[in-house]
C-alpha positions, 0 to 999 in steps of 0.5 A, a space after each residue: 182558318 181558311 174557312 174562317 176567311 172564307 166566310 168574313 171575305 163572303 161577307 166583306 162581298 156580301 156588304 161591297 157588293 150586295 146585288 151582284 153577291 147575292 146574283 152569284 150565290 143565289 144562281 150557284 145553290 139552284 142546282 137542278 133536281 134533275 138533268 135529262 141525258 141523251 137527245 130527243 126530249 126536252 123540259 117545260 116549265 109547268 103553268 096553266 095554258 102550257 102545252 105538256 105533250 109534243 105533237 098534240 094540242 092538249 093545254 093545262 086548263 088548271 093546275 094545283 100551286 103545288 106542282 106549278 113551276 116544275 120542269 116536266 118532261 115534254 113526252 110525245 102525245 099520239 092519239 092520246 098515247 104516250 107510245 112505248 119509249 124510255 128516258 135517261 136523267 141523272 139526279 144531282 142529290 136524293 130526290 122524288 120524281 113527281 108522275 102524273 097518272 091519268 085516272 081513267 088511263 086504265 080505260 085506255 090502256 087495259 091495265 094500269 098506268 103504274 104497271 107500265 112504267 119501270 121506273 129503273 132504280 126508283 122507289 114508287 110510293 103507291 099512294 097519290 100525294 095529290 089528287 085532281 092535280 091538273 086539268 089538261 084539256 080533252 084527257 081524264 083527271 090527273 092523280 100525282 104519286 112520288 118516286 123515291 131516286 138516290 144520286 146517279 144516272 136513271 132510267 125510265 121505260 114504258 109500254 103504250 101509257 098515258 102519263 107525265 113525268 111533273 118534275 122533280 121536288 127534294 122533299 115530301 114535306 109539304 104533301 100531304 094526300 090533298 085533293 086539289 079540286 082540278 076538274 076533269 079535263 074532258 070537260 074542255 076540247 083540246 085548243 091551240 093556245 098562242 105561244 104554248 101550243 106551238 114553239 113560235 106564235 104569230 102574235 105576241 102580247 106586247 102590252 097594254 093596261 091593267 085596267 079598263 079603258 071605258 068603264 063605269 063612272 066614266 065620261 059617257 057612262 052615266 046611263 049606261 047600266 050593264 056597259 058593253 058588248 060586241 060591235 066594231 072599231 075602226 081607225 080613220 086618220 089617226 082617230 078610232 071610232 068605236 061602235 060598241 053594243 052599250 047595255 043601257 037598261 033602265 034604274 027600275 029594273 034588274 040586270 036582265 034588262 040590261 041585255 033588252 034596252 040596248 043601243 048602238 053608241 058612237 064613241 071616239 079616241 085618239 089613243 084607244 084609252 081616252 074615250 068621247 061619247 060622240 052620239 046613239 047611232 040606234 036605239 032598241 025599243 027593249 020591248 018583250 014578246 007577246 008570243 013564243 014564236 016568231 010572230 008579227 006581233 011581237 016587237 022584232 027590234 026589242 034588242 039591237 046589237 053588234 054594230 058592224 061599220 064597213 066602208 063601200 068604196 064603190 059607193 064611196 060611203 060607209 055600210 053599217 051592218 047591225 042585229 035586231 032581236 025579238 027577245 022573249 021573257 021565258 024561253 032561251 035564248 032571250 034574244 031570238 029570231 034574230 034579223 040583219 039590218 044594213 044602212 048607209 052613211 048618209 054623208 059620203 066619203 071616209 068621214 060620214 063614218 060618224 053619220 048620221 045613217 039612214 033606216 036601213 033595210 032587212 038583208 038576211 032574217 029567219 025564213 025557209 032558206 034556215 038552216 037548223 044550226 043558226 036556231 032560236 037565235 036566228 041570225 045573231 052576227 053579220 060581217 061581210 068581206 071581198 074576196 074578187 072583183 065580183 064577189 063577198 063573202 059574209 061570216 054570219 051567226 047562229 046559237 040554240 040550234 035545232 035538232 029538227 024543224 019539229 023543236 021549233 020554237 021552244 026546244 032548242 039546244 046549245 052551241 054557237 057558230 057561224 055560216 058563210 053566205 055569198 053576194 055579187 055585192 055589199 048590198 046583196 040579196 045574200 045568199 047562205 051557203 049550203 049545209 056541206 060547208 055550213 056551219 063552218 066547224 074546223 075553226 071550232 067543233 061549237 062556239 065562234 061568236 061575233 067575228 070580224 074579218 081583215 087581212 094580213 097580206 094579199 093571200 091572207 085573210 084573218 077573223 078574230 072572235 070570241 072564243 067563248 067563257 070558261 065558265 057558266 058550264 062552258 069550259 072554253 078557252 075564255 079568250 080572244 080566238 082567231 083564225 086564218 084562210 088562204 081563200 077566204 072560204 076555207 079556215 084554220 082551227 081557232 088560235 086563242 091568245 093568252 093576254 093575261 100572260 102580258 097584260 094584269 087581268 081585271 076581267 074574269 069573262 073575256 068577250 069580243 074584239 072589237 077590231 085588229 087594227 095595223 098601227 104600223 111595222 106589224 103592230 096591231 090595236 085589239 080592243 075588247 068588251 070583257 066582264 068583271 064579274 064583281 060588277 054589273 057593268 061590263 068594261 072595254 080593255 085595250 092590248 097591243 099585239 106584234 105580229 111575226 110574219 114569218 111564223 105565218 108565212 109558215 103556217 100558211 103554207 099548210 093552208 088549202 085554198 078553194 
């Protein structure tokens, strides 16, 4: 009788009050698998970007969907080793504890991570349920085994391994010995991802659209083929006027020749979403060479790029600083010997920013002061930044680095990064730094392209690059990077923030920001060139980020200074 009334009372609730019922009832029946006991660990939700190690940057790069969502245990990490502990839990019913087995642990360990384990009261099924379940960056493929746990307090312990403990699951029905296909994790370096790789970030994703904010059949946009690439935008009273590389190409021809006939568009907004094309800054002759090396021959503006407007207020006009290629048809890069032009508003004050600007000059270009790494590419980004009274600084780039001055002009290799070089002033002559502090690797071991420099407060400076594609064979963090300095000389190894986990992907590629713009109370503007690549037409997307400045005071603190 009493459960009868039990039951018609929880339907009486059930059709009163459905929302807060079914609240109620659905919380009381997600009774954990699995509670830890004892301090010292800690649980984390699996998912790709999450960090499952303490004490160490390695990320989850991909993750089977049926592992996704367990709660696994964050075991310490030391140079690659799980040292030798144990941990306590008790199970709220019969369960299967999920572990995941490093394949070439072996290697490491000289025996097999299985032997090390006891797994106390459990029951080890030695047959993977999945295998290449996880890829987690820096460390071999990750096979899933089932350990079998009746009701009660556990114990595990092991010796010096290389595992994770997934979570917990209460059935095996839906496993089956698959192979999920997740690549080996070496295949990427391990890399800070903003709020997984560390308990506080400095940025939060705030928000922004879903969808491009310039993209094709849009106003502007109607010779424009291959959209957009890197360049700069900046916020003048209450305006932003973006400089972005527009990808013209020609209908004749294929997508290839996007990247050749290029120009510099000058585009204005009120909102960063609403876009006006205002006018073409400069335009690329999309000429290819006649010659594989670096010749007077050859047309030496065959390509223009990555536009870079910076305000002189001594001279008290703008300073645009752009890239001007030689692009060859055979070898790679296409884009070579790249060289830094520098041109000044002919209208002075904040206003000129929109021009119109005069020819300009050549301040750095390949020559006998090249250093091997900024290779066949030659001089491929220039921003420069004050750091006193009488000095500037300028990040600059390089790509297909030689191993030799003997693989000059047709042997180059692979990797992307960026020199300092030093002037008394915006004008110059620029002078590269020498080889014991270029290329700059502690941001990253080999890609940084494309950075800009702000700064946050008055012993803080912050660029913000492209942190490279995951795909095309690259394994990178595919997403937008940054990296602060105390000093302006000496920088922090590469932050990358995950504006997916805010903002509905569209893009598949992520490219270059285009500026961190202070809106106020520590909010900042990113926009950025992405690809879909669905499309050939490359669109702009716009995110909102909150900075925490007591995060980066924090990290500073640990920052040296020259």
């Amino acid at each position: 009788m009493k459960s009868i009334f039990k039951r018609s009372f929880r339907t009486l609730l059930l059709l009163l009050f459905p929302c807060v019922f079914c609240i109620n009832y659905a919380g009381a029946a997600q009774i954990p698998l699995y509670k830890l006991i004892g301090k010292g660990y800690s649980t984390i939700k699996l998912s790709e970007f999450v960090n499952v190690f303490s004490g160490a940057k390695n990320s989850i790069a991909k993750i089977s969907k049926d592992i996704s969502g367990l709660n696994a245990v964050k075991l310490p990490l030391t140079d690659g080793i799980v040292k030798a502990g144990s941990i306590k839990f008790k199970t709220n019913g019969p369960c299967y504890m999920l572990m995941g087995i490093f394949r070439d642990s072996a290697a490491v360990l000289k025996s097999s991570a299985l032997e090390t384990i006891n797994f106390g009261n459990g029951e080890l099924n030695k047959t993977p349920l999945i295998k290449n379940a996880m890829s987690i960056t820096g460390l071999p493929a990750v096979d899933v085994y089932a350990v079998r746990y009746k009701k009660g307090l556990q114990n595990l312990t092991w010796n010096d391994n290389l595992f994770i403990v997934l979570g917990a699951v209460s059935s095996l029905t839906n496993f089956n010995g698959q192979d999920a296909g997740c690549p080996d994790g070496r295949l990427w370096e391990p890399f800070f991802i903003e709020g997984f790789s560390t308990e506080k970030a400095i940025f939060e994703v705030t928000g922004g659209p879903g969808k491009p904010v310039l993209d094709e059949g849009m106003a502007g946009t109607e010779d424009i083929r291959g959209g957009f690439e890197g360049g700069v935008c900046v916020k003048i009273n209450g305006v932003y006027h973006m400089f972005p590389t527009e990808r013209a190409g020609e209908n004749a021809k294929d997508y290839t020749y996007d990247r050749v006939k290029t120009r510099i568009g000058h585009w204005t907004s009120k909102d960063a979403i609403n876009w006006k094309r205002i006018s073409t800054i400069y335009q690329a002759s999309g000429t290819y060479a006649l010659t594989h090396d670096d010749n007077p021959l050859n047309d030496r503006r065959g390509a223009i790029w990555s536009y870079m407007p910076v305000f002189n207020e001594k001279a008290n006009k703008w300073y645009g600083y752009y890239l001007a290629y030689t692009v060859d048809k055979e070898i790679a890069p296409n884009h070579s010997f790249g060289r830094i032009w520098r041109t000044e508003s002919e209208t002075p004050g904040m206003e000129g920013i929109s021009g119109p600007y005069k020819a300009g000059e050549i301040i750095m270009e390949p020559g006998l002061d090249t250093q091997l790494w900024e290779g066949r590419q030659g001089v491929d980004s220039f921003f420069p930044y004050q750091t006193g009274n009488n000095e500037w600084l300028a990040f600059y780039g390089g790509a297909y680095p030689y191993q030799s001055f003997k693989d000059y002009p047709d042997k180059p290799g692979k990797g992307w990064f960026v020199g300092l070089a030093r002037s008394a002033s915006m004008e110059g002559p620029w002078t590269r730094m020498d080889t014991t502090v270029n290329p700059i690797k502690t941001i990253h071991s080999w890609f940084i392209e494309n950075p800009i420099v702000y700064k946050l407060s008055a012993d803080c400076y912050i660029t913000i690059f492209d942190g490279g594609p995951e795909g095309w064979g690259h394994h990178l963090p595919n997403m937008i990077g940054y990296s602060l300095s105390r000093d302006g000389y000496n920088w922090s190894a590469a932050s990358y923030i995950p504006i997916e986990t805010k903002v509905k992907k569209w893009w598949d590629i992520m490219r270059t920001p285009m500026c961190l713009i202070d809106e106020g109370n520590d909010v900042f503007t990113v926009v950025y060139a992405a690809i879909d690549l669905k499309k050939r037409f490359h669109p702009m997307g716009k995110v909102q980020l909150k900075l925490n400045r007591t995060v980066l005071n924090s990290q500073l603190q640990s920052l040296s200074k020259k």
